[in-house]
KOLVO-387349 format. One record per residue (C-alpha): x, y, z; residue number from 1. Coordinates in steps of 0.02 Angstrom, whole numbers, plus 50000, padded with zeros to 5 digits. Example, Ala and Ser with C-alpha at 12.3 -4.5 7.8 and 13.67 -1.06 7.14 Angstrom:
BEGIN
@x 50615	y 49775	z 50390	num 1
@x 50684	y 49947	z 50357	num 2
//
This chain:
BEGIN
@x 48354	y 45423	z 44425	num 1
@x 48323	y 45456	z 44233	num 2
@x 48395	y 45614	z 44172	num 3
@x 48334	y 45743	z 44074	num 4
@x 48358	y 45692	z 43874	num 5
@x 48398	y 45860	z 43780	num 6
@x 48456	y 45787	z 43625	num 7
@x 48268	y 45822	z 43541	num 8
@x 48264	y 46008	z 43606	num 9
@x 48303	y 46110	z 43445	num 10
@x 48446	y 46228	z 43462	num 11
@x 48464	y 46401	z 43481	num 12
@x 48592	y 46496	z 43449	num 13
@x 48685	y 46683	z 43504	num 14
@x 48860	y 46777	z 43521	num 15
@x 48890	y 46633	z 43659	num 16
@x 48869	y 46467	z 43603	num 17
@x 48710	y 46370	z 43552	num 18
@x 48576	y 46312	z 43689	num 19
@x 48451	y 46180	z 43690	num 20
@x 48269	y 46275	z 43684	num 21
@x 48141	y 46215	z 43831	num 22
@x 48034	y 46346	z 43783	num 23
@x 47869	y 46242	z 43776	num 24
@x 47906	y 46123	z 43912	num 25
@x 47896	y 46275	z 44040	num 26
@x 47743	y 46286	z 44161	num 27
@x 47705	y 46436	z 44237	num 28
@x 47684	y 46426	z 44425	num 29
@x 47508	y 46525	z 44496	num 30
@x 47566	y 46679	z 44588	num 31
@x 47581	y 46671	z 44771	num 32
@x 47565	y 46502	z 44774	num 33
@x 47751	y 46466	z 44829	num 34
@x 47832	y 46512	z 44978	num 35
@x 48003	y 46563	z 44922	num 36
@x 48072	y 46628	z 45091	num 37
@x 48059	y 46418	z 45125	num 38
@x 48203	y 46376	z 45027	num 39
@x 48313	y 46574	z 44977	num 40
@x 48421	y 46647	z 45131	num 41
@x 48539	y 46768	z 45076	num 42
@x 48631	y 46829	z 45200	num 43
@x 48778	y 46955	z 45188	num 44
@x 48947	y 46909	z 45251	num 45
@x 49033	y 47064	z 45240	num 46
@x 49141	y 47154	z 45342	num 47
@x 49140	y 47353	z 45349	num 48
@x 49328	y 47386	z 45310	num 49
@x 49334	y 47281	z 45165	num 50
@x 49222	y 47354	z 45066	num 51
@x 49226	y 47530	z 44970	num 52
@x 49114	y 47687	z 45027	num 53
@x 48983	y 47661	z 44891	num 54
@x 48969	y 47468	z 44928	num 55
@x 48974	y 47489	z 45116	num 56
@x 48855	y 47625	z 45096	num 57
@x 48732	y 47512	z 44989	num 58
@x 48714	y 47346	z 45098	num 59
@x 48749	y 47422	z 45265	num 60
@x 48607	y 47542	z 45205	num 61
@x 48680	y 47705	z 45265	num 62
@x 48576	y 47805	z 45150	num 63
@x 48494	y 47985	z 45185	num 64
@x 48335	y 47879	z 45210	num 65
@x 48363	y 47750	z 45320	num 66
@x 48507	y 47690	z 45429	num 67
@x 48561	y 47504	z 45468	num 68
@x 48506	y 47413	z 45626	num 69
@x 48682	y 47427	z 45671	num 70
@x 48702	y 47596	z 45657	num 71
@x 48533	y 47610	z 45735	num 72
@x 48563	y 47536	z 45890	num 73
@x 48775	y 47614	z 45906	num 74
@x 48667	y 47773	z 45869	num 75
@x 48523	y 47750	z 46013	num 76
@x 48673	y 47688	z 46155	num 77
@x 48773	y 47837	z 46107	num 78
@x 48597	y 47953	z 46137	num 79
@x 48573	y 47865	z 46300	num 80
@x 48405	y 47776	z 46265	num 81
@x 48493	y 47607	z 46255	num 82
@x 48582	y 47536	z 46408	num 83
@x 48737	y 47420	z 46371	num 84
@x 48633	y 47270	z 46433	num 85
@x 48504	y 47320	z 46302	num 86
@x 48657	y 47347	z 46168	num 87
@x 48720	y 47162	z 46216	num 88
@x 48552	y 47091	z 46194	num 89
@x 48537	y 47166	z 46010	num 90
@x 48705	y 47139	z 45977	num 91
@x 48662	y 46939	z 45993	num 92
@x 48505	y 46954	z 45905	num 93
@x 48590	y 47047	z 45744	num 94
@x 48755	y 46906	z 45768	num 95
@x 48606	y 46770	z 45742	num 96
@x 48529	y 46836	z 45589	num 97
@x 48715	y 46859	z 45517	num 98
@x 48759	y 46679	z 45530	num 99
@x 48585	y 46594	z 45509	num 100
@x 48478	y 46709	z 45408	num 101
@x 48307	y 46667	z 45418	num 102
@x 48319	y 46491	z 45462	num 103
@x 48290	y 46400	z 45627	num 104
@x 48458	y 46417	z 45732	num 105
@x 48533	y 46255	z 45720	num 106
@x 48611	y 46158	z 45875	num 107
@x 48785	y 46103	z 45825	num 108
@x 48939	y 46189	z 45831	num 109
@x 48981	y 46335	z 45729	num 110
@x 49092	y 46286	z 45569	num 111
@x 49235	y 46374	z 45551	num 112
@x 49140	y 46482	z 45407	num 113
@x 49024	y 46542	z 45521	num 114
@x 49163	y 46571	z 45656	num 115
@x 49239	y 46682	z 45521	num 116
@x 49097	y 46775	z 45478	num 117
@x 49041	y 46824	z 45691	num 118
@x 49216	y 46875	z 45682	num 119
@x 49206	y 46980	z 45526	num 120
@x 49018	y 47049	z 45628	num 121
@x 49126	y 47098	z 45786	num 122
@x 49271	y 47184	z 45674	num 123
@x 49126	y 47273	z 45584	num 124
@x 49010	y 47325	z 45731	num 125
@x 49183	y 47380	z 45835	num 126
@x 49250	y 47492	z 45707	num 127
@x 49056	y 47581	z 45680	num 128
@x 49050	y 47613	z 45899	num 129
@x 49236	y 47704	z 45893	num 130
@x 49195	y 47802	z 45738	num 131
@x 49039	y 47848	z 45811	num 132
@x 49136	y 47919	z 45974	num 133
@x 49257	y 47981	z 45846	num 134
@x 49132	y 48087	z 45758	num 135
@x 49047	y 48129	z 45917	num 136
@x 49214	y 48188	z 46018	num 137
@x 49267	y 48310	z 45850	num 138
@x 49079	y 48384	z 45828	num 139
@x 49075	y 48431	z 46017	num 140
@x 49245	y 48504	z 45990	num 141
@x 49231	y 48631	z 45865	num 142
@x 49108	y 48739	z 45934	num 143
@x 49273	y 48775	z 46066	num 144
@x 49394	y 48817	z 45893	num 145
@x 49422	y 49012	z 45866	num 146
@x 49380	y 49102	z 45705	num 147
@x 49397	y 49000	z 45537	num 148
@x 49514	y 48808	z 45529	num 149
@x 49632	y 48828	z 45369	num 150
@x 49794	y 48715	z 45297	num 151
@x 49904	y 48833	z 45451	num 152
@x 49814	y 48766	z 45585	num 153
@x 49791	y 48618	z 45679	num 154
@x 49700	y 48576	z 45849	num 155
@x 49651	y 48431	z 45966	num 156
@x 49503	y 48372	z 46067	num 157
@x 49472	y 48261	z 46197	num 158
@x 49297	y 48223	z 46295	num 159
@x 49348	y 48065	z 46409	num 160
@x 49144	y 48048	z 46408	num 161
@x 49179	y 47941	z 46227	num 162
@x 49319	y 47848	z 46286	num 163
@x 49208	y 47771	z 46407	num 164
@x 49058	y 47752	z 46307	num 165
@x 49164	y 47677	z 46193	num 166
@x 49245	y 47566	z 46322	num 167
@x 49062	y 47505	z 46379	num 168
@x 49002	y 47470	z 46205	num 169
@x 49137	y 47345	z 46149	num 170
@x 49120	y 47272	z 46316	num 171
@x 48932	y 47224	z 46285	num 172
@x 48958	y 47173	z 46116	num 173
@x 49132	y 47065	z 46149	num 174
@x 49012	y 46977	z 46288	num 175
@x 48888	y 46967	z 46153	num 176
@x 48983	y 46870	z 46033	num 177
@x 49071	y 46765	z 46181	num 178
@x 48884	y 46698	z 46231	num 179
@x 48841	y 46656	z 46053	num 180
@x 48986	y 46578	z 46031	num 181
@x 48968	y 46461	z 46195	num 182
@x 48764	y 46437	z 46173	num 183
@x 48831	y 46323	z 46006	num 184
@x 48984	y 46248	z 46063	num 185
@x 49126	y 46366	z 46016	num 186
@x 49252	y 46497	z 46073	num 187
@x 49264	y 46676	z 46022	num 188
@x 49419	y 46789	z 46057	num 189
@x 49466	y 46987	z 46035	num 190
@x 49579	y 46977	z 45884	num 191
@x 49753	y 47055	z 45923	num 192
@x 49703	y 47223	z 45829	num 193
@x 49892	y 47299	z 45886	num 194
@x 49983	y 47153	z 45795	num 195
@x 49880	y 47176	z 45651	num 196
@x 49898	y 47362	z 45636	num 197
@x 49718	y 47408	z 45657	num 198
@x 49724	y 47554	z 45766	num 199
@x 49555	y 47606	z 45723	num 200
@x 49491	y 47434	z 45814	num 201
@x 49587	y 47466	z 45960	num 202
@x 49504	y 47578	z 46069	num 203
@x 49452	y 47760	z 46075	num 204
@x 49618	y 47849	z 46094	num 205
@x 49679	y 47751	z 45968	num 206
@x 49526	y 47797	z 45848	num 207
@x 49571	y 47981	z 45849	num 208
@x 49645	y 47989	z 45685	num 209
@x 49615	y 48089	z 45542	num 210
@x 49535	y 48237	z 45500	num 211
@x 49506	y 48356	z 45604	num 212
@x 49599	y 48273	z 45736	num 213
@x 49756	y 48213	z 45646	num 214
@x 49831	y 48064	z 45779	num 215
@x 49930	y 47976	z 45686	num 216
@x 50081	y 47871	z 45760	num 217
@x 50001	y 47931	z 45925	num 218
@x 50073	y 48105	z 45925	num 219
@x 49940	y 48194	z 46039	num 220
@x 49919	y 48034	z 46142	num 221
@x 50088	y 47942	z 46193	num 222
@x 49993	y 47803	z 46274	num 223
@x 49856	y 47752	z 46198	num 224
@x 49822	y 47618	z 46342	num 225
@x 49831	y 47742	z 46481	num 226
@x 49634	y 47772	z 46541	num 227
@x 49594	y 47949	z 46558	num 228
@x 49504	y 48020	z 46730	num 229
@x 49315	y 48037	z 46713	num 230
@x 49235	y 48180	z 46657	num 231
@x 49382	y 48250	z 46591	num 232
@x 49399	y 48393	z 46424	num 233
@x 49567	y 48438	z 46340	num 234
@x 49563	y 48573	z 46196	num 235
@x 49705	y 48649	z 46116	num 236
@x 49713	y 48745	z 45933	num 237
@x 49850	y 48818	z 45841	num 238
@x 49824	y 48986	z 45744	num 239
@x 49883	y 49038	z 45544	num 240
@x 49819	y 49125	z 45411	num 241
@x 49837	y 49028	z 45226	num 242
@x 49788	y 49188	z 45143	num 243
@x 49895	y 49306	z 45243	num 244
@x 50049	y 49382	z 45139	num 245
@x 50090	y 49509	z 45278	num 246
@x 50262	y 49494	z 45353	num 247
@x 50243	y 49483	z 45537	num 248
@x 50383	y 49599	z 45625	num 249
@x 50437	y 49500	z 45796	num 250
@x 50560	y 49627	z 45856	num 251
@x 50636	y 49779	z 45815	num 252
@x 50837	y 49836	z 45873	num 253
@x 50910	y 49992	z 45844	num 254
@x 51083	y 50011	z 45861	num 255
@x 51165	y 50192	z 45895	num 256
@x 51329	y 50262	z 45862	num 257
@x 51432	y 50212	z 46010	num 258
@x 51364	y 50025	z 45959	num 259
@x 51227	y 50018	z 46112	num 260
@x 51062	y 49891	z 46058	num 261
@x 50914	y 49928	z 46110	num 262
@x 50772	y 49783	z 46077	num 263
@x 50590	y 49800	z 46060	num 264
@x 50497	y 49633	z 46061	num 265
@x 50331	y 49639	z 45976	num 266
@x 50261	y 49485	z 46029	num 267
@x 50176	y 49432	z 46162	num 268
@x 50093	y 49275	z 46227	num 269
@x 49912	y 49331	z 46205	num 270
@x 49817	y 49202	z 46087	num 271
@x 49796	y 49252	z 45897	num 272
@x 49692	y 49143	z 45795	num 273
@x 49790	y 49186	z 45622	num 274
@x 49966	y 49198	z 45696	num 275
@x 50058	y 49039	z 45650	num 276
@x 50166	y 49051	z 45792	num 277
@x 50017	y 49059	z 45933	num 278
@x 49921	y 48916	z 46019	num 279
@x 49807	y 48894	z 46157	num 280
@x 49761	y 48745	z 46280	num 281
@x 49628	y 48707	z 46399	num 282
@x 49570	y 48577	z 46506	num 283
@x 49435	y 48552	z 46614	num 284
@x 49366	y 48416	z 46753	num 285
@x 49195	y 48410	z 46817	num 286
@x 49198	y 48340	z 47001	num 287
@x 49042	y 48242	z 47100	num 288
@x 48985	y 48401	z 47131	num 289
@x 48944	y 48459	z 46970	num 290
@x 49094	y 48597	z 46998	num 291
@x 49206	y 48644	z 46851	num 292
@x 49386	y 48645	z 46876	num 293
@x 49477	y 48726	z 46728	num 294
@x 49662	y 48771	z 46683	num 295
@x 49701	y 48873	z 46530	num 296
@x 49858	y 48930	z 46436	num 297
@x 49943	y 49040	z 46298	num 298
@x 50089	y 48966	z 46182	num 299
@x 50198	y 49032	z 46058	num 300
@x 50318	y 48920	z 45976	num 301
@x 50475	y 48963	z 45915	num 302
@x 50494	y 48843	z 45763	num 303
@x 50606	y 48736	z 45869	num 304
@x 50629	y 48555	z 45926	num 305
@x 50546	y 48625	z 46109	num 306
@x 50381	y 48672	z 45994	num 307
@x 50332	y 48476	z 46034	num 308
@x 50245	y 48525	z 46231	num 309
@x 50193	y 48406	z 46356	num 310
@x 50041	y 48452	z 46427	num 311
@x 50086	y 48434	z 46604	num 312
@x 50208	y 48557	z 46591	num 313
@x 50092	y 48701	z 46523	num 314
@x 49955	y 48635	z 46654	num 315
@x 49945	y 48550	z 46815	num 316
@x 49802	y 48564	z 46962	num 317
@x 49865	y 48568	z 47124	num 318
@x 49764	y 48498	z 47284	num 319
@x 49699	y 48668	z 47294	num 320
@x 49595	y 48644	z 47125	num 321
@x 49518	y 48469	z 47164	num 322
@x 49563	y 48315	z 47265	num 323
@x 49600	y 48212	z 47101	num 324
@x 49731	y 48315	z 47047	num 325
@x 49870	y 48172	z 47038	num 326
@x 49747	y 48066	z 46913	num 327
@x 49742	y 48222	z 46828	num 328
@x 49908	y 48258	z 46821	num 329
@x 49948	y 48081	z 46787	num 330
@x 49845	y 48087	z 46601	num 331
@x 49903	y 48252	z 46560	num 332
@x 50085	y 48191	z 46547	num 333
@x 49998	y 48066	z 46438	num 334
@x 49945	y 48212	z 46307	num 335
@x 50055	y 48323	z 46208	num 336
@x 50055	y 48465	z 46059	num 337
@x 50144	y 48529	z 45936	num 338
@x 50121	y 48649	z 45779	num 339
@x 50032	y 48566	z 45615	num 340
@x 50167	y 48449	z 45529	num 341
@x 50303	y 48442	z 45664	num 342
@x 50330	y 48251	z 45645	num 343
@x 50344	y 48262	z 45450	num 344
@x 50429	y 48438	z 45395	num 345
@x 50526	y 48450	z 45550	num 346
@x 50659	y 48574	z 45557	num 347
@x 50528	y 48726	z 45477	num 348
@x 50595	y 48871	z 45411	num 349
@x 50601	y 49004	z 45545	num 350
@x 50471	y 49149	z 45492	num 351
@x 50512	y 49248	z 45629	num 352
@x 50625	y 49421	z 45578	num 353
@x 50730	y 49541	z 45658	num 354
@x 50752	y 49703	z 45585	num 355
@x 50909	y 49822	z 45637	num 356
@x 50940	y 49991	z 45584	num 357
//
């Protein structure tokens, strides 16, 4: 094959070198007269936890105008309007485009670039389902918090409705990417998300982290593998007031002249949404019957190592409240609570006071 002889091109030259000019051996091709989509495929290989907010935001297009099919179809399962069948069937559709673009699926095996890149899809599309129930789970559970959420405070919330949504949508996309996979000749497996320190990949209970449900090291959950019962709600909040400079008297004792004490305690157990020291907990189950079975409590810590509660020990049904009461039982020794910052500024300064006169 003859090459192309540029020695008789004059030169041109700039800030970067000096360039043969082809300038009047161009031809300009008629408009529309090439079908470029024949022979240009880009195709994104990304995954959603390696790129930055602005850059995820751009090519996943999660703008105010339009949403990624991704996020569309997490979105319409979530809603209801897509059964996990449906979500499965999608799922393989969007794995497709990722590794082929718009050219005809080939036949042959996947190459271990492509195997790389369905695995990068299933990382991204798992972490967008549990963030989803994330977001879902902590917007239902505000509407339960009392008056106003400052740097004092800290509370919890658990619908066991996400967990399982959750739990179905990973299982039609992790059959998704195992029947791509086969249909060309190849394996796919779950990546060890534990080992690798990705809790957020894990499952729901593990995806409760961060604000406003702060989860970290597991502290609310101590299991994160133990399956909660069905139709199951846990709330709990902790009061404080960041603006607050009033000194809050606990107890009073006044001590006569032959040396006899006598104690008035001014607290009490009642629920105060800007005392530091008070907390409240609920939880609820909703049986076949569409019959609410709820147990509720008042706290007060006592800036102590007993302010970290297990659940089951502030609430337990009995066989009186509803036949499932064991599986109940069972998950709330799985959940416990504790004042904001327990774990990381533990022993706290007592603010408690005792006046005597």
């Amino acid at each position: 094959m003859n090459g192309i002889n540029i020695s008789n091109y004059p030169q041109l030259k700039n800030n970067y070198g000096s360039f043969p000019c082809i300038t009047k051996d161009l031809t300009t091709v008629p408009k529309d007269t090439v079908d470029v989509d024949s022979f240009v495929s880009v195709k994104s290989t990304y995954t959603s936890s390696e790129l930055g907010e602005t850059a995820r935001a751009y090519l996943e297009g999660d703008q105010a105008t339009q949403t990624s099919p991704m996020d569309d179809c997490i979105d319409q399962f979530f809603d209801g309007t897509m059964s996990e069948s449906e979500l499965q069937t999608e799922y393989e559709k969007l794995l497709k485009k990722e590794l082929f673009g718009s050219m005809e699926n080939p036949t042959g095996p996947l190459t271990a670039s492509q195997k790389e890149i369905a695995t990068n899809f299933y990382n991204a599309f798992r972490e967008k389902i549990l963030s989803a129930a994330v977001e879902r789970n902590n917007a239902e559970g505000k509407q339960y918090i009392t008056g106003d959420m400052n740097v004092q405070r800290n509370w919890a919330y658990y619908n066991s409705d996400y967990y399982y949504a959750s739990e179905s949508a990973i299982s039609a996309i992790t059959e998704g990417a195992q029947n791509v996979s086969q249909e060309y000749g190849s394996t796919f497996e779950v990546p060890d998300y534990m080992a690798q320190g990705k809790t957020n990949l894990y499952n729901f209970n593990t995806a409760l982290s961060g604000d406003p449900f702060v989860a970290s090291d597991y502290h609310y959950i101590i299991d994160p593998d133990v399956a909660p019962p069905e139709n199951f709600k846990w709330f709990y909040e902790k009061g404080g007031d960041a603006y607050s400079t009033t000194i809050r008297m606990n107890s009073l004792t006044v001590e006569d002249a032959d040396g006899n004490k006598t104690v008035t305690d001014y607290t009490t157990d009642e629920f105060d949404p800007k005392d530091p020291l008070k907390a409240q907990t609920w939880v609820s189950y909703t049986d076949e019957d569409g019959i609410e079975h709820r147990l509720s409590t008042d706290l007060v810590f006592n800036n102590s190592k007993e302010d970290l509660r297990n659940v089951a020990d502030l609430l337990s049904f009995s066989d009186k409240d509803t036949d499932k009461a064991s599986l109940l039982n069972q998950f709330l020794s799985n959940l416990q609570l504790y004042p904001k910052r327990y774990f990381d500024r533990f022993p706290t300064v007592a603010r408690s006071m005792d006046f005597m006169v």
